[in-house]
Backbone of each chain as ProteinMPNN parsed JSONL, in Angstrom:
{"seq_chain_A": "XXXXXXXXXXXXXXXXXXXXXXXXXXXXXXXXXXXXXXXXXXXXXXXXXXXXXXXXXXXXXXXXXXXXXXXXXXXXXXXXXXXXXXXXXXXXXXXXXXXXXXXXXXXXXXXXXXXXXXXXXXXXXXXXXXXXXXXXXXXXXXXXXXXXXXXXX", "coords_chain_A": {"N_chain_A": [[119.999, 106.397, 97.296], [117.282, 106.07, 97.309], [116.674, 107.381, 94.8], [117.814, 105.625, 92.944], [116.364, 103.077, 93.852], [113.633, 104.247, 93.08], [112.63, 103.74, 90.177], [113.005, 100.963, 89.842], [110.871, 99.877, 91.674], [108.915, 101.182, 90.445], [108.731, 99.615, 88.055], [108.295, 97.226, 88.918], [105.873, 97.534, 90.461], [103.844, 97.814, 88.244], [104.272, 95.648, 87.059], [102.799, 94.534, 88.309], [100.508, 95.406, 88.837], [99.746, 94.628, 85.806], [99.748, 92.023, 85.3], [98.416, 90.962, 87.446], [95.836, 92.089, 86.306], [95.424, 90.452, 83.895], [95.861, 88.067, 85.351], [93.083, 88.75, 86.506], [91.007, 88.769, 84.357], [90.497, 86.291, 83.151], [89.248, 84.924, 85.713], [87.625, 87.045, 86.923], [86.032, 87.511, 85.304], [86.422, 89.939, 84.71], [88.516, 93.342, 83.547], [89.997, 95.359, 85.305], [88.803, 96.571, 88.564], [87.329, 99.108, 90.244], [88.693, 98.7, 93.025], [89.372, 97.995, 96.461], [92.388, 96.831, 96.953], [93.167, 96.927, 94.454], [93.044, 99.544, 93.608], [94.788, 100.64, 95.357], [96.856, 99.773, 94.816], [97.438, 100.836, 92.395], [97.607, 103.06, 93.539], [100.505, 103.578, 94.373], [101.848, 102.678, 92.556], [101.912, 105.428, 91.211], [102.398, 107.132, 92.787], [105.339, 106.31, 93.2], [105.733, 107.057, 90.292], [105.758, 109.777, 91.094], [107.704, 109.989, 92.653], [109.682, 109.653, 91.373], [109.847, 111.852, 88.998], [109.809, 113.921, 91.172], [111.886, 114.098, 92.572], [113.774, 114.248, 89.915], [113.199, 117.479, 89.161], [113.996, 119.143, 90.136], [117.132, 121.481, 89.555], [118.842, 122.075, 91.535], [120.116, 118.675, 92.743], [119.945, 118.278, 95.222], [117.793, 119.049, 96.782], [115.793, 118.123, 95.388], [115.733, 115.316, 95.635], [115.348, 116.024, 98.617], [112.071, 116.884, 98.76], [111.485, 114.62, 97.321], [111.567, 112.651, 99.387], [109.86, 113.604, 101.189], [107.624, 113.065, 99.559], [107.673, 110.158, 99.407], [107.701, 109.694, 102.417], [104.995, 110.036, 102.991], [104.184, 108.605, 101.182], [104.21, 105.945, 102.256], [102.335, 105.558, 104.263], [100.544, 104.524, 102.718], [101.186, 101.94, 102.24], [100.568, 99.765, 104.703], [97.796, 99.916, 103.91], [97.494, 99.065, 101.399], [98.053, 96.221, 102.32], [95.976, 95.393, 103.979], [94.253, 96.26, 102.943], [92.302, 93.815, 102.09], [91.2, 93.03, 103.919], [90.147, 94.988, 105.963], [88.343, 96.078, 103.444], [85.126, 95.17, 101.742], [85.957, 93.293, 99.048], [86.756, 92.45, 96.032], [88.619, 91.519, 95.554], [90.41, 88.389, 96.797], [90.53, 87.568, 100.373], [93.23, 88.299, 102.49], [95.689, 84.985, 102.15], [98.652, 84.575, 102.693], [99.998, 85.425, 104.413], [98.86, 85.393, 107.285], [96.984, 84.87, 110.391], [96.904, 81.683, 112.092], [98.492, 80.228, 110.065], [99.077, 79.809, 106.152], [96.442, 79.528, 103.881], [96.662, 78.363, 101.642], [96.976, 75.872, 98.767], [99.609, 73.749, 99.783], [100.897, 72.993, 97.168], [100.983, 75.069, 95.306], [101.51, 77.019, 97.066], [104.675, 77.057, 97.523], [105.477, 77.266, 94.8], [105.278, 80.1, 95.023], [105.932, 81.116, 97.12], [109.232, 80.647, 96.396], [108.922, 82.234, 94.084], [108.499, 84.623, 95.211], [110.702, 85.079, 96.58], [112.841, 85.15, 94.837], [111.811, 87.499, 92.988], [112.44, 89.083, 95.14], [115.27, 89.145, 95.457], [116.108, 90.001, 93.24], [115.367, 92.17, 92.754], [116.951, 93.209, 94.529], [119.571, 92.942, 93.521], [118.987, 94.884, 91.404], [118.664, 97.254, 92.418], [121.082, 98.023, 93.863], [123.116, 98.171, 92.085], [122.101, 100.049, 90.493], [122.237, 101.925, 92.53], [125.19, 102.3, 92.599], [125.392, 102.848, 89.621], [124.294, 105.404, 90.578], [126.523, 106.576, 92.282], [128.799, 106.536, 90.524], [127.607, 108.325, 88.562], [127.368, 110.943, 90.01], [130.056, 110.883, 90.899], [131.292, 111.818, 88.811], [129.873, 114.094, 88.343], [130.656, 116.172, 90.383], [133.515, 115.811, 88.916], [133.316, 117.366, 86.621], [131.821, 119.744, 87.944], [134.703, 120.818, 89.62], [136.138, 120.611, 87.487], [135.372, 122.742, 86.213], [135.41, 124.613, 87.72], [138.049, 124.993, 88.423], [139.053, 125.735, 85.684]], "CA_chain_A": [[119.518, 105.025, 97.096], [115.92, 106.161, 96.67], [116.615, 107.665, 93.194], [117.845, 103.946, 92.661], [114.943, 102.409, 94.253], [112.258, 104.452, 92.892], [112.287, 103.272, 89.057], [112.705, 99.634, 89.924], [110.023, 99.345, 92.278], [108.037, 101.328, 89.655], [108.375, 98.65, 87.34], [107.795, 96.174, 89.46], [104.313, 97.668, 90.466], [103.718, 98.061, 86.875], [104.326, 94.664, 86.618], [101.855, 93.332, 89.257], [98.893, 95.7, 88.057], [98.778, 94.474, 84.279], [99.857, 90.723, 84.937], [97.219, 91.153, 88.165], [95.041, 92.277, 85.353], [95.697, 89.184, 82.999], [94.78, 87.001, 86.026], [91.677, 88.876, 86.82], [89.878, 88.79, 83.268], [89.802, 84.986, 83.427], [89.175, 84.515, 86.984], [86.648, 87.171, 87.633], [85.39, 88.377, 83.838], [87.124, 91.778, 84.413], [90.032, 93.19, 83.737], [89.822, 95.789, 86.372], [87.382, 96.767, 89.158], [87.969, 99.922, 91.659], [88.454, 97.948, 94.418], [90.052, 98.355, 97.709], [93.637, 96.189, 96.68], [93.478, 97.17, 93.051], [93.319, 100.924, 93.814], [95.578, 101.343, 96.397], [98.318, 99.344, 94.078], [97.452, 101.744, 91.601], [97.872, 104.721, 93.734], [101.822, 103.319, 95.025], [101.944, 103.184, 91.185], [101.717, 107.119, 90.817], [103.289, 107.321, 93.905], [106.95, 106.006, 92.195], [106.145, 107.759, 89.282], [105.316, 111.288, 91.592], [108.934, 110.189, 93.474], [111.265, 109.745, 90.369], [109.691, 113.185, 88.605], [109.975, 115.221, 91.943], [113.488, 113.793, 92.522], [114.397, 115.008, 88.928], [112.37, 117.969, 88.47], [115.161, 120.286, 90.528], [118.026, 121.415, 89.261], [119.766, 121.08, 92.341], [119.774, 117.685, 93.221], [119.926, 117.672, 97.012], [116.846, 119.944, 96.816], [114.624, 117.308, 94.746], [115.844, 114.328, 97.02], [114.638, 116.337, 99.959], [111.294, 116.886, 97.961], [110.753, 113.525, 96.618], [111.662, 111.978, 100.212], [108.957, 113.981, 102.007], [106.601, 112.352, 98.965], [108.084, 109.105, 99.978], [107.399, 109.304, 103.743], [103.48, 110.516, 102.84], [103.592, 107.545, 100.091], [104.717, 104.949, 103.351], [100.894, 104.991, 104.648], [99.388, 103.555, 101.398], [101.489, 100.547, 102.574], [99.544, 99.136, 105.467], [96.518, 100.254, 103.426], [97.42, 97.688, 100.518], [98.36, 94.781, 102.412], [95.411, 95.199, 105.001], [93.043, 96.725, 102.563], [91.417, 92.848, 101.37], [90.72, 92.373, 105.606], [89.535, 96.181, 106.145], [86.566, 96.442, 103.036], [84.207, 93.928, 101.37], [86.549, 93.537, 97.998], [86.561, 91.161, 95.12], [89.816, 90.76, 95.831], [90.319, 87.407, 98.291], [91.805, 88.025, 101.566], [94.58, 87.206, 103.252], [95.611, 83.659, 102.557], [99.731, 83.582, 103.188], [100.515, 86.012, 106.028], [97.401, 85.76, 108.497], [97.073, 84.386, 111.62], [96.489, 80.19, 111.423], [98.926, 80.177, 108.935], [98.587, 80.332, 104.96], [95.281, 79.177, 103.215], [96.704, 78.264, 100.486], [97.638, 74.623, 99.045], [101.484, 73.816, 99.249], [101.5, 72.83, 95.68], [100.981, 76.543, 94.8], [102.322, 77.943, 98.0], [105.932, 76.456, 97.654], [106.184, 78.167, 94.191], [104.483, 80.859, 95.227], [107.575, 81.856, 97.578], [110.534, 80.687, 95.811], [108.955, 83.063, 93.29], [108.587, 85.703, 96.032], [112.225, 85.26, 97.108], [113.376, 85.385, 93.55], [111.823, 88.685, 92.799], [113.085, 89.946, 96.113], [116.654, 88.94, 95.019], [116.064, 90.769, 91.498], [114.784, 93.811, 93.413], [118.09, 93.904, 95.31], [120.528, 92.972, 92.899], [118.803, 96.198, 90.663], [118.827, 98.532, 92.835], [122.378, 98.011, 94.145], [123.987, 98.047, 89.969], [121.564, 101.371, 90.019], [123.011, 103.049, 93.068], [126.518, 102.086, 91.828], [125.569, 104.28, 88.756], [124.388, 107.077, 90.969], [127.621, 107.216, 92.773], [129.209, 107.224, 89.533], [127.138, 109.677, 88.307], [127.745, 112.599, 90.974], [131.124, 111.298, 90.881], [131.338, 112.498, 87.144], [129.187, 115.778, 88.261], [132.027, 116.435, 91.117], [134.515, 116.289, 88.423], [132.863, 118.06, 86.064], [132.503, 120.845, 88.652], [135.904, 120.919, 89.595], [136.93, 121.541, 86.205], [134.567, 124.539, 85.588], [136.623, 126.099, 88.861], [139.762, 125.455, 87.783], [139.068, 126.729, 84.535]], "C_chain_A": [[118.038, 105.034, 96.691], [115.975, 106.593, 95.415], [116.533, 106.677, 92.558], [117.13, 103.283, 92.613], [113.68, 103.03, 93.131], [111.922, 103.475, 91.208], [112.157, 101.327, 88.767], [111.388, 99.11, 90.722], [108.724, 100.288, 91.44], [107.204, 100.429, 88.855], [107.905, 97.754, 87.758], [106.28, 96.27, 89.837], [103.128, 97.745, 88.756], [103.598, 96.384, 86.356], [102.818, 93.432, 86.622], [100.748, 93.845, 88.963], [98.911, 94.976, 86.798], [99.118, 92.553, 84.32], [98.186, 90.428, 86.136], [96.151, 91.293, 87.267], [94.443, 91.134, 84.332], [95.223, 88.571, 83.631], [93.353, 86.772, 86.063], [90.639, 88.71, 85.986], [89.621, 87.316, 83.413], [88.839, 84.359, 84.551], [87.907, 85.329, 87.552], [86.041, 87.748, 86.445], [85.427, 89.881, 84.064], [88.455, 92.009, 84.337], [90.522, 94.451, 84.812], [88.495, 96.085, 87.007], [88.268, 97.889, 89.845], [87.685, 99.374, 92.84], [89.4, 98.41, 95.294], [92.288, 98.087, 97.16], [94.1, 97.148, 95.666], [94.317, 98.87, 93.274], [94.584, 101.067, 94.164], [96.989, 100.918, 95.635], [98.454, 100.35, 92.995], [98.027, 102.993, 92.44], [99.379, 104.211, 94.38], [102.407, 103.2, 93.601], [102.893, 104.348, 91.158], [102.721, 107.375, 91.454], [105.007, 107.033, 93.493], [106.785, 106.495, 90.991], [106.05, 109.62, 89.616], [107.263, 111.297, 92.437], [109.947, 110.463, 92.5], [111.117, 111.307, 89.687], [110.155, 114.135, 89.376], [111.636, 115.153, 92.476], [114.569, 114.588, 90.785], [113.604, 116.647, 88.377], [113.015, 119.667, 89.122], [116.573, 120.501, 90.023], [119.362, 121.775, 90.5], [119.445, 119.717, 93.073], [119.452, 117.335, 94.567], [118.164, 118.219, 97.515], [115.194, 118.659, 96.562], [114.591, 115.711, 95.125], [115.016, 114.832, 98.228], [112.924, 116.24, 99.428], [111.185, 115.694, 97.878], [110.787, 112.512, 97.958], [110.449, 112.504, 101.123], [108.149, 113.225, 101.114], [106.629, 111.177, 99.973], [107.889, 108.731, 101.643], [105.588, 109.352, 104.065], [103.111, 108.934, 102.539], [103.47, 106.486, 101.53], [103.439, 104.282, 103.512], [100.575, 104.279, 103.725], [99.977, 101.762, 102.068], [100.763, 99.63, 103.31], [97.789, 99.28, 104.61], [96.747, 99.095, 102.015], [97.494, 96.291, 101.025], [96.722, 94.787, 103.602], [93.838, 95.558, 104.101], [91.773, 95.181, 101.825], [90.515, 92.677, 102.894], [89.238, 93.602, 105.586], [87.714, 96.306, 105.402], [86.717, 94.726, 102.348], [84.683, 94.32, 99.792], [86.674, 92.279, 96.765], [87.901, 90.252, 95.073], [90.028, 89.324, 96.835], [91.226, 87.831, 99.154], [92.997, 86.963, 101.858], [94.61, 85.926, 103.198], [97.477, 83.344, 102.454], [100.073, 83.845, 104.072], [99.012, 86.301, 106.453], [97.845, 84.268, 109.771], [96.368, 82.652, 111.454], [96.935, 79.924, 110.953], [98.501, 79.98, 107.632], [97.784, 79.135, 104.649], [95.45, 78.485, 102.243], [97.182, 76.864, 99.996], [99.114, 74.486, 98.983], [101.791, 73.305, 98.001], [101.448, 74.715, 94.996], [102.19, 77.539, 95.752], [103.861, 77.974, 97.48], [106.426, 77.605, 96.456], [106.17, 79.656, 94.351], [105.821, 81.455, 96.142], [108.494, 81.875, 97.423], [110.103, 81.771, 94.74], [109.681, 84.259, 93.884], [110.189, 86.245, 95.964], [113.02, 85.475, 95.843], [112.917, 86.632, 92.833], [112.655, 89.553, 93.903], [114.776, 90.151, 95.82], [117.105, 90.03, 93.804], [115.791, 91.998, 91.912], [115.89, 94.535, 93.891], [119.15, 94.427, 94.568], [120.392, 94.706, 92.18], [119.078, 97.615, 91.051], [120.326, 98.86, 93.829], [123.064, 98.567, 92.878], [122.928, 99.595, 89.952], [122.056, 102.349, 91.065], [124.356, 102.634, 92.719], [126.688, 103.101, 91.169], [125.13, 105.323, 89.163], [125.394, 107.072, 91.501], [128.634, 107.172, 91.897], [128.962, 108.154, 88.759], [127.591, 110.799, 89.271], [129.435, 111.987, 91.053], [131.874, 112.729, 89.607], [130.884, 113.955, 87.088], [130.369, 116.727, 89.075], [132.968, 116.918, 90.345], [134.128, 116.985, 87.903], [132.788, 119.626, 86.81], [133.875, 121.532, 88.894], [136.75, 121.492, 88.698], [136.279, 123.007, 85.636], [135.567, 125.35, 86.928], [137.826, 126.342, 88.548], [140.094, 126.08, 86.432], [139.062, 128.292, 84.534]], "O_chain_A": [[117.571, 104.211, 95.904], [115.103, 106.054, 94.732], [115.64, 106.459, 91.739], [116.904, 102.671, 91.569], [112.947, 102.279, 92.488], [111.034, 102.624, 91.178], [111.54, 100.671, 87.927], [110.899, 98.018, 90.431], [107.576, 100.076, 91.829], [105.987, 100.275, 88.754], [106.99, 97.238, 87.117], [105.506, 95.339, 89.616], [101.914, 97.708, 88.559], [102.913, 96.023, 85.399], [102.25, 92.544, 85.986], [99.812, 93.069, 88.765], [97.772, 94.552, 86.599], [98.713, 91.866, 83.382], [97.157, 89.871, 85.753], [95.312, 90.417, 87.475], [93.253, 90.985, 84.056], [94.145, 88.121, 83.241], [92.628, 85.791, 85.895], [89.5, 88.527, 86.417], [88.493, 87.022, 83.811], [87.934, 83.544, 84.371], [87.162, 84.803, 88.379], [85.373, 88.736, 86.75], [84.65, 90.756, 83.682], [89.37, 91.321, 84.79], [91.711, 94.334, 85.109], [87.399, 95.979, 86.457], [89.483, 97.806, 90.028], [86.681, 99.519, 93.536], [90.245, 99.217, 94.907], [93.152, 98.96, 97.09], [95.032, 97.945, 95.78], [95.485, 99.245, 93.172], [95.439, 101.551, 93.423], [98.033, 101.552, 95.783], [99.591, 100.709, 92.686], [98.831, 103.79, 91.956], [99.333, 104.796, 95.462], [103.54, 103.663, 93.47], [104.123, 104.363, 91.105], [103.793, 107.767, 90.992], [105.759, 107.994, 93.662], [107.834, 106.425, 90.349], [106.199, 110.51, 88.779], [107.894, 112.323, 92.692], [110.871, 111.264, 92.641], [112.11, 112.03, 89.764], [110.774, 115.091, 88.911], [112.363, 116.122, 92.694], [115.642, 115.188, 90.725], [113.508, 116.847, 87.166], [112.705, 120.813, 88.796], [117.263, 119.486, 90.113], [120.57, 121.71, 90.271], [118.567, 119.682, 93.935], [118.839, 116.342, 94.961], [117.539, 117.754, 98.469], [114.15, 118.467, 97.185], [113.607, 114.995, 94.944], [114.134, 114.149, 98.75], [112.455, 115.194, 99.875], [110.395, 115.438, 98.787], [110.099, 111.502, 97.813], [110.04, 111.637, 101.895], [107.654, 112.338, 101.809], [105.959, 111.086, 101.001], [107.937, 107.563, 102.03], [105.023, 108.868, 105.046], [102.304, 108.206, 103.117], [102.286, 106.294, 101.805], [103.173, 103.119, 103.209], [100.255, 103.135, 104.045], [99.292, 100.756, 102.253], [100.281, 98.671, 102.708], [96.814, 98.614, 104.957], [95.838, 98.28, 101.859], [97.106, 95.323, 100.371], [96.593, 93.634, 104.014], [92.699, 95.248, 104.449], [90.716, 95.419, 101.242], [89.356, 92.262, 102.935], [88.039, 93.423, 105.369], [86.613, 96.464, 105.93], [87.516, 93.789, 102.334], [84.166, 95.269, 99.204], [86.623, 91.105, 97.131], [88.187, 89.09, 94.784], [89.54, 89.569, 97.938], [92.34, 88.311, 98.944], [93.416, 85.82, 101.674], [93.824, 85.33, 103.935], [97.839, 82.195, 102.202], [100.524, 83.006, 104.852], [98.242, 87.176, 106.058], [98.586, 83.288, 109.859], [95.391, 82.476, 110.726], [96.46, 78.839, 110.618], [97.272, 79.922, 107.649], [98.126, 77.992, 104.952], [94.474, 77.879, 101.799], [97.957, 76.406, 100.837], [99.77, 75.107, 98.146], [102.98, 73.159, 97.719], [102.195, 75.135, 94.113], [103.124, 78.287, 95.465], [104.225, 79.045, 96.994], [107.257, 78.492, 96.651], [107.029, 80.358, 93.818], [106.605, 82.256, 95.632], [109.167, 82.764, 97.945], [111.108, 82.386, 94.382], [110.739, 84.794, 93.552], [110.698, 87.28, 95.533], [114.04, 86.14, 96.025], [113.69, 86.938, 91.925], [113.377, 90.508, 93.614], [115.366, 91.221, 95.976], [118.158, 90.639, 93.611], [116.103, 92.932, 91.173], [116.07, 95.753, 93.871], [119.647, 95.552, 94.609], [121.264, 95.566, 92.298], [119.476, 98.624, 90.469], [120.478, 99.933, 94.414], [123.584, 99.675, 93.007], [123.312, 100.305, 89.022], [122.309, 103.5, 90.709], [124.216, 103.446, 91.805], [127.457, 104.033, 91.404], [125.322, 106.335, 88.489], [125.699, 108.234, 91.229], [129.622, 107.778, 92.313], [129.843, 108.836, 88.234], [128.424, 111.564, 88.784], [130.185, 112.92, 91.34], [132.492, 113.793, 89.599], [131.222, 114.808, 86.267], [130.885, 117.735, 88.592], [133.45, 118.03, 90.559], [134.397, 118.011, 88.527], [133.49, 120.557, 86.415], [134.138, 122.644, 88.436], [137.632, 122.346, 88.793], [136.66, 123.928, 84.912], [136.207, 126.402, 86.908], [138.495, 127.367, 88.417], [141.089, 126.74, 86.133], [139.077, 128.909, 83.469]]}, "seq_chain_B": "XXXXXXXXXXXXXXXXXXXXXXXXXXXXXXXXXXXXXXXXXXXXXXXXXXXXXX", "coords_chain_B": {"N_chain_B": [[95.743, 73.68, 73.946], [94.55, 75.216, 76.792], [91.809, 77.673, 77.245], [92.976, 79.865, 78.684], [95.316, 79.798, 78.23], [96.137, 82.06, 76.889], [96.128, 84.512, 78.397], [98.084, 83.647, 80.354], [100.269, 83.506, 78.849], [100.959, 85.712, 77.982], [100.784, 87.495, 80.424], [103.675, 86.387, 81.034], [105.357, 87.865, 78.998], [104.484, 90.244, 79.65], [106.005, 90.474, 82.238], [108.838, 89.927, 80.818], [109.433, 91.646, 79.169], [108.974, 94.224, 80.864], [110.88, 93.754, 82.698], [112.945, 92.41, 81.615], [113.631, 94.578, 80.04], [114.333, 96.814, 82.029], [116.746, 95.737, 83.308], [118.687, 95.405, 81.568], [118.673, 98.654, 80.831], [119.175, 99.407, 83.258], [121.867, 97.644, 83.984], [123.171, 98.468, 81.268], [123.364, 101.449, 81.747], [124.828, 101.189, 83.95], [127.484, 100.752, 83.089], [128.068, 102.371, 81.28], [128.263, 105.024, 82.645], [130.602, 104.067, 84.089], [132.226, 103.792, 82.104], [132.709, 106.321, 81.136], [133.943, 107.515, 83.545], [136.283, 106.612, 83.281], [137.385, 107.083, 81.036], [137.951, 110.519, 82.032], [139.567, 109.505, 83.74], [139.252, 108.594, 85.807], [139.112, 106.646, 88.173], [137.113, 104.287, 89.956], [136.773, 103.598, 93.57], [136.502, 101.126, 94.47], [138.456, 99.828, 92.802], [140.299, 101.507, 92.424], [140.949, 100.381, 95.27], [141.839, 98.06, 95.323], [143.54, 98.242, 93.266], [145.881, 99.126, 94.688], [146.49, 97.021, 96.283], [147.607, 95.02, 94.722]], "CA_chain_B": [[96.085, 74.564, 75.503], [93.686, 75.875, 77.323], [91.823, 79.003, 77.23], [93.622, 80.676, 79.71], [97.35, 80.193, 77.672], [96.635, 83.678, 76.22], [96.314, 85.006, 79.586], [99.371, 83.172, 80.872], [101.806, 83.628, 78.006], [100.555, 87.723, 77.825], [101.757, 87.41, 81.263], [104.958, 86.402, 81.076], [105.763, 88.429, 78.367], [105.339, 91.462, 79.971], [107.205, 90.638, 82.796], [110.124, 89.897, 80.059], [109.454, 93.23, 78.514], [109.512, 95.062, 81.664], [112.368, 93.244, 84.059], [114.284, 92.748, 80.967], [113.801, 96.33, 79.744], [115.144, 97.137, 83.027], [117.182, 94.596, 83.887], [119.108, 95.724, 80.419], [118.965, 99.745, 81.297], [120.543, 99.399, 84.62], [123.483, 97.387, 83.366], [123.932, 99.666, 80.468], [123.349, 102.768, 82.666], [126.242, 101.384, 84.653], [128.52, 100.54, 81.899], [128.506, 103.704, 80.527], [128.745, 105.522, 83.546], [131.958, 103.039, 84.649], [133.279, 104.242, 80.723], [132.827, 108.042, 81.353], [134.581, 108.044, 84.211], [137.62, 105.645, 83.16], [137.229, 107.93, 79.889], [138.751, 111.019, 82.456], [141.161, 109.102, 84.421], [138.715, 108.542, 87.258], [138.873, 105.163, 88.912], [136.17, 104.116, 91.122], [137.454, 103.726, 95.002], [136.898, 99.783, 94.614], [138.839, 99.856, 91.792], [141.957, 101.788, 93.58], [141.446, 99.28, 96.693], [142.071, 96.484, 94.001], [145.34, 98.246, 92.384], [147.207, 98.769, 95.671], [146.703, 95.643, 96.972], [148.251, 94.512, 94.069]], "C_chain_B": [[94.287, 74.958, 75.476], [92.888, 77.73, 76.701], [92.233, 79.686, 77.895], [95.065, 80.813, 78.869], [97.459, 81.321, 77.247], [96.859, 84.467, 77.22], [97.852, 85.141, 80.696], [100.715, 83.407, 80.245], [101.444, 85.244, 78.033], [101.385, 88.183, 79.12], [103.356, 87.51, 81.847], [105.351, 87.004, 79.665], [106.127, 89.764, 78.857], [106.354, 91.705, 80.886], [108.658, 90.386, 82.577], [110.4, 90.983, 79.962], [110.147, 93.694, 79.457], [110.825, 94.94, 82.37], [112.807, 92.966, 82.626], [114.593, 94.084, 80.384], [114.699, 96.858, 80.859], [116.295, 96.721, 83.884], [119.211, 95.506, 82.649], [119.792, 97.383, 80.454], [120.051, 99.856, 82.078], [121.623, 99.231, 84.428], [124.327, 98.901, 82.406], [124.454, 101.631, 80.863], [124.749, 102.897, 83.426], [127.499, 101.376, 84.028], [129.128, 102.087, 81.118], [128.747, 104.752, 81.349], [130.718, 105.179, 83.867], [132.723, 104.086, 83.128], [133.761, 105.564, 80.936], [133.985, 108.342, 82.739], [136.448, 107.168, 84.048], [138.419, 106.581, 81.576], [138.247, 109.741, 80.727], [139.536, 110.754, 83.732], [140.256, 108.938, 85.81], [138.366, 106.968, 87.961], [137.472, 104.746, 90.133], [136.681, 103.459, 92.319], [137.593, 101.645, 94.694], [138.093, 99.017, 93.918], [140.504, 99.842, 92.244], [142.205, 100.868, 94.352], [142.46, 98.586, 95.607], [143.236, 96.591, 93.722], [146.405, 98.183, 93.793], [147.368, 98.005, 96.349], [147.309, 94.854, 96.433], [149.889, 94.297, 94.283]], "O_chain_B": [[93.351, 74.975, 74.677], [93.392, 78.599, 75.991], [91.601, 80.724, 77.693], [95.771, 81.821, 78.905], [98.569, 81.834, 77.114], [97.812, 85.235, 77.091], [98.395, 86.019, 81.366], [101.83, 83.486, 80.76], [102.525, 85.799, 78.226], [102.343, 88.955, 79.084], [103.956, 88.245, 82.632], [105.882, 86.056, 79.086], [107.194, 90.371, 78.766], [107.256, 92.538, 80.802], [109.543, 90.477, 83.428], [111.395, 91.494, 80.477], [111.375, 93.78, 79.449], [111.648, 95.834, 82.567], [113.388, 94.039, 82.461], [115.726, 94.558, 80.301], [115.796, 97.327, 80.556], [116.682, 97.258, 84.922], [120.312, 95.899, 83.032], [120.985, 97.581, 80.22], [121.227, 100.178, 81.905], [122.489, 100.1, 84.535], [125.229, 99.722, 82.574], [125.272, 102.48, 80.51], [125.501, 103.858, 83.585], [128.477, 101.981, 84.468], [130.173, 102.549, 80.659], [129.513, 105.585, 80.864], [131.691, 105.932, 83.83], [133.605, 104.932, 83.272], [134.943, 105.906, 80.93], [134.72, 109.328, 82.785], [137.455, 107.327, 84.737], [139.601, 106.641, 81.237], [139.172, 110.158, 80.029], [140.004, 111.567, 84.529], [140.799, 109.234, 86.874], [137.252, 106.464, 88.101], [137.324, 105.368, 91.185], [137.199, 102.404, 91.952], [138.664, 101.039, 94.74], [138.588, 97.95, 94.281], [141.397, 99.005, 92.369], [143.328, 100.366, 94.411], [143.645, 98.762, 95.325], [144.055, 95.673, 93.76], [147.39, 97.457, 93.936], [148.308, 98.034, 97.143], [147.743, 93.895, 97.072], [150.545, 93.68, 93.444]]}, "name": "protein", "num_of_chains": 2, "seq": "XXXXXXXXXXXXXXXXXXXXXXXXXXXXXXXXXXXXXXXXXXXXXXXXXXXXXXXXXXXXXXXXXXXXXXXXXXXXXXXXXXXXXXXXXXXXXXXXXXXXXXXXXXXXXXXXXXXXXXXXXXXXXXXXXXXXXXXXXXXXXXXXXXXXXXXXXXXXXXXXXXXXXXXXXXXXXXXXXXXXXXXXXXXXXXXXXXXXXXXXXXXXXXX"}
């Protein structure tokens, strides 16, 4: 399921740096800064493009799963370090304004879409990576047979 | 429009590009998978449920 996972949630970070980007040139006259947020989205980036390579980069598969899942338990930390990293340093980014304590900052004319979006990527996240492990367990089915017939041959 | 619409439509473009680039893959990834294996007689288990319930 992580083979599945990794290339969708690639894109999706892929998505949020260069549209993130688009926001930021208007909003702060850059189109990046090395900042605390920015970075760390960048480096979960790499991080799904260091999981799908080391996942394919064995030619036995169970080998480069094990491999790309030890990445994947390293990558984990960056997590708390992106969502915590606007609190932690002094960043151009703004902090926390939907999950913090007081509840969200933000006005409910924005908010409202602002989570039916949420929930509508989350949906698109699932659906993808369900229809993508599908085709990995049709894939190794296909490798199975394929085996099979080199023995019986 | 504004000066910002280049910002905003640049925007949603790429997230066409990308989530439909991928959106597009996946399917076809599965499609052709699903073919290959219907291609040597290999049913997929949901597939079987489906026929002998018939």
């Amino acid at each position: 399921m992580a083979r599945a996972a990794a290339p969708v949630g690639a894109c999706f970070a892929l998505v949020c740096l260069v549209t993130g980007s688009l926001w930021g040139r208007p909003m702060w006259g850059t189109y990046w800064v090395w900042d605390a947020r920015l970075t760390s989205m960048l480096l979960l980036f790499f991080l799904y493009l260091g999981h799908i390579a080391l996942s394919r980069a064995y030619d036995d598969p169970d080998r480069g799963d094990r491999a790309a899942a030890i990445l994947a338990l390293i990558g984990a930390i960056n997590l708390p370090i992106i969502k915590f990293s606007v609190d932690w340093w002094n960043t151009l980014h703004q902090p926390a304004s939907v999950m913090k304590l007081g509840g969200p900052s933000i006005h409910p004319a924005i908010l409202t879409p602002l989570l039916w979006m949420a929930g509508s990527f989350l949906l698109l996240f699932i659906l993808l990576v369900l229809v993508r492990t599908e085709t990995e367990i049709d894939r190794r089915r296909l490798e199975i047979a394929e085996l099979s017939a080199d023995q019986a041959a | 429009m504004s000066d910002h619409a280049v910002f905003i439509l640049s925007a949603y473009l790429v997230v066409l590009v990308v989530l439909g680039g991928l959106t597009i893959a996946s399917l076809s990834g599965r499609n052709k998978a699903r073919r290959e294996l219907t291609a040597r007689g290999l049913e997929r288990p949901r597939e079987q449920r489906a026929r002998a319930s018939r």
